[in-house]
C-alpha positions as CSV (number, residue, x, y, z in Angstrom):
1,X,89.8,95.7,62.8
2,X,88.2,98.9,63.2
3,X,89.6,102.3,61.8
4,X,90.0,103.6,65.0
5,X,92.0,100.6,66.7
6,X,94.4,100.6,64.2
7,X,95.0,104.5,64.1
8,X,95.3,104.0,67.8
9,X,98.1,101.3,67.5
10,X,99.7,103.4,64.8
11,X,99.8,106.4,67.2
12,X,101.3,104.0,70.0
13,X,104.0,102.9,67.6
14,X,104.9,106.1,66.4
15,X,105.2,107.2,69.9
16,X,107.1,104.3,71.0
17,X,109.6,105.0,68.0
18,X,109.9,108.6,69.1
19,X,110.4,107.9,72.5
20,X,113.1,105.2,71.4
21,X,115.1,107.2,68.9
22,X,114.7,110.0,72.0
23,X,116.7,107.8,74.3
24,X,119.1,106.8,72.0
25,X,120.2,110.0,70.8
26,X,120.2,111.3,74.9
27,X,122.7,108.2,75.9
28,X,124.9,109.2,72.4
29,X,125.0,112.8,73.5
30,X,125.8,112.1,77.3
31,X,128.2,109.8,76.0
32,X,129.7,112.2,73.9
33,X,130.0,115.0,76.7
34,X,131.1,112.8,79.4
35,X,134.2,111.6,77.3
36,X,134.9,115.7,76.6
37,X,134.7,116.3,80.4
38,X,136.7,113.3,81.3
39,X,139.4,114.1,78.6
40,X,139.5,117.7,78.9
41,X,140.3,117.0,83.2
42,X,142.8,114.6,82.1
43,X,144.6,117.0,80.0
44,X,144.7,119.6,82.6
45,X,146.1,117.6,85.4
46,X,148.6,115.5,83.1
47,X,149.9,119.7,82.9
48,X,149.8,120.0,86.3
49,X,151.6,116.5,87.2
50,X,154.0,116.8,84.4
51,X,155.0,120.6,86.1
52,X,155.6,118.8,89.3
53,X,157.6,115.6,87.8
54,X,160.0,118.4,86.0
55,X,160.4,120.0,89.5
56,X,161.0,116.8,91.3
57,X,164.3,115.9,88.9
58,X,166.4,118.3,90.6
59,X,165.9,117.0,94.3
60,X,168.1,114.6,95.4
61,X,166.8,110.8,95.0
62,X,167.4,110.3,99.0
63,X,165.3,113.2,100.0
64,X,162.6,112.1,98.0
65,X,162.3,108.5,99.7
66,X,162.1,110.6,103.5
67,X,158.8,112.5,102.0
68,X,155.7,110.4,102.8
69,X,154.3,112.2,100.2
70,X,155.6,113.8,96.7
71,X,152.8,114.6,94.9
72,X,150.3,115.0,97.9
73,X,147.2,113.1,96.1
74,X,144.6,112.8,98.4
75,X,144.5,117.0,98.4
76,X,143.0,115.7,94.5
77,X,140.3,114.1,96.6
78,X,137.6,116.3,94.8
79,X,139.2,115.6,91.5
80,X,136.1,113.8,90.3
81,X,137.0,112.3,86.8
82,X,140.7,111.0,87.4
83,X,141.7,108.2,89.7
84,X,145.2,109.1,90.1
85,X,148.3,107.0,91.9
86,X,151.7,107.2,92.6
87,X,153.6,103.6,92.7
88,X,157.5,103.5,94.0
89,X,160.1,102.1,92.2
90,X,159.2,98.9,93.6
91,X,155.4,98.8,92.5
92,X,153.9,99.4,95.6
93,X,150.8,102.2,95.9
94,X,152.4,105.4,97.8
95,X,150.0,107.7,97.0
96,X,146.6,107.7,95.9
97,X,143.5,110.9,95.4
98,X,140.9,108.4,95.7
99,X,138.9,107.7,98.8
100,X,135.8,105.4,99.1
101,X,133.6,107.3,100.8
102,X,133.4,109.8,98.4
103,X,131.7,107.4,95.9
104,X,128.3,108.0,95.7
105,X,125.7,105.7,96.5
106,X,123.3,106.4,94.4
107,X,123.2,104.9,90.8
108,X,121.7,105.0,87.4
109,X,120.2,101.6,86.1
110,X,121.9,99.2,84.6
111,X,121.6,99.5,81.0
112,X,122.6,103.1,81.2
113,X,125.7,102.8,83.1
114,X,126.2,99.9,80.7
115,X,125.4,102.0,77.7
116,X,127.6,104.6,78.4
117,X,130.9,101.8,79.8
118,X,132.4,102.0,76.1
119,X,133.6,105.7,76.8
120,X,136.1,104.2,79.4
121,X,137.8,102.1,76.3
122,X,138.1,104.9,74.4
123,X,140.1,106.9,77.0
124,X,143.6,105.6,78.1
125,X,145.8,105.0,81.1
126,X,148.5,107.2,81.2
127,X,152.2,106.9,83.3
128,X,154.2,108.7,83.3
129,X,157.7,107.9,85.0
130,X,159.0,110.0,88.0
131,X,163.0,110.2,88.0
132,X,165.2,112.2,90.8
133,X,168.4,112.6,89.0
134,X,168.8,109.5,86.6
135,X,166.9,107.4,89.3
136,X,163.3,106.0,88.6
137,X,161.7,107.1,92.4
138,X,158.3,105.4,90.6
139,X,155.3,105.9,88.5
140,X,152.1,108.1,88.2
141,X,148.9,106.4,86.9
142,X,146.2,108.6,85.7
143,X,143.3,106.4,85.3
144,X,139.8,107.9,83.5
145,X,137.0,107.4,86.1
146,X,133.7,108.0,84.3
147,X,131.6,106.7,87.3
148,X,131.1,110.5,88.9
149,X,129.9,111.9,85.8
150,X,127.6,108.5,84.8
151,X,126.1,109.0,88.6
152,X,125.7,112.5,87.8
C-alpha cells in the first residue's frame, strides 16, 4: 500500500469521524432546545388554564353543562407544542385545540424523528381537574407534541 493511499483513507476517516461526532452533537443540541421550547409552552399555558379553572369554580355546575364550550380550545389552534383536551365528567372529548389539517406534511427522515422521540418521555401529561362548586365538570389534558418543532 502506497503512502499516498493510505494518507488518503486516513483523511476519509477523519472526515467521516468529524462528520459523525458533527451530527451527533446537532441531534443532542436540537434535542436539547426542543424539550426547552416544549416545556417552557407547557408552563405558560398550564398558567393560563389554571387562571381559567380558578375562574370557572364560582359558576354554577348547571350553567357550565349549557356552554358548548368552557375553555374554547380550538382558538389554541396555533398553539404548536401542546395538544390540549377537555374531557367531561363522563370521559368523553368536549374540547380539543388540535385540528388535522394543520399537521404538516412534510417530514424529517426517520432516524432523526426517531433520534429525537426520547424527548417526549421525558416530558409529562398533565390533568388537571376542572370543579364548578364541589362538582368535577371534567378534565384538562395537556399533552407535549414535539412533532411541530421535529418538522421544523
Amino acid at each position: 500500500m502506497t503512502l499516498k493511499l493510505r494518507l488518503n483513507i486516513l483523511i476519509t476517516i477523519l472526515l467521516l469521524l468529524i462528520t459523525l461526532m458533527g451530527a451527533v452533537f446537532t441531534v443532542k443540541n436540537a434535542r436539547k432546545n426542543v424539550q426547552a421550547e416544549v416545556s417552557s409552552t407547557a408552563t405558560l399555558a398550564l398558567h393560563m388554564l389554571d387562571a381559567e379553572i380558578l375562574g370557572l369554580k364560582t359558576i354554577n355546575p348547571e350553567e357550565l353543562l349549557q356552554r358548548d364550550s368552557l375553555f374554547h380550545l380550538h382558538g389554541l389552534k396555533n398553539l404548536r407544542h401542546l395538544k390540549i383536551d377537555f374531557y367531561n365528567s363522563a370521559g368523553y372529548l368536549q374540547d380539543s385545540n388540535r385540528v388535522e389539517s394543520n399537521i404538516k406534511k412534510d417530514k424529517p427522515p426517520s432516524w432523526f424523528i426517531n433520534s429525537m422521540g426520547s424527548v417526549t418521555t421525558e416530558l409529562s401529561i398533565t390533568k388537571r381537574p376542572v370543579f364548578s362548586g364541589n362538582k368535577l365538570v371534567g378534565n384538562l389534558v395537556i399533552t407535549p407534541d414535539i412533532s411541530y418543532e421535529v418538522i421544523e
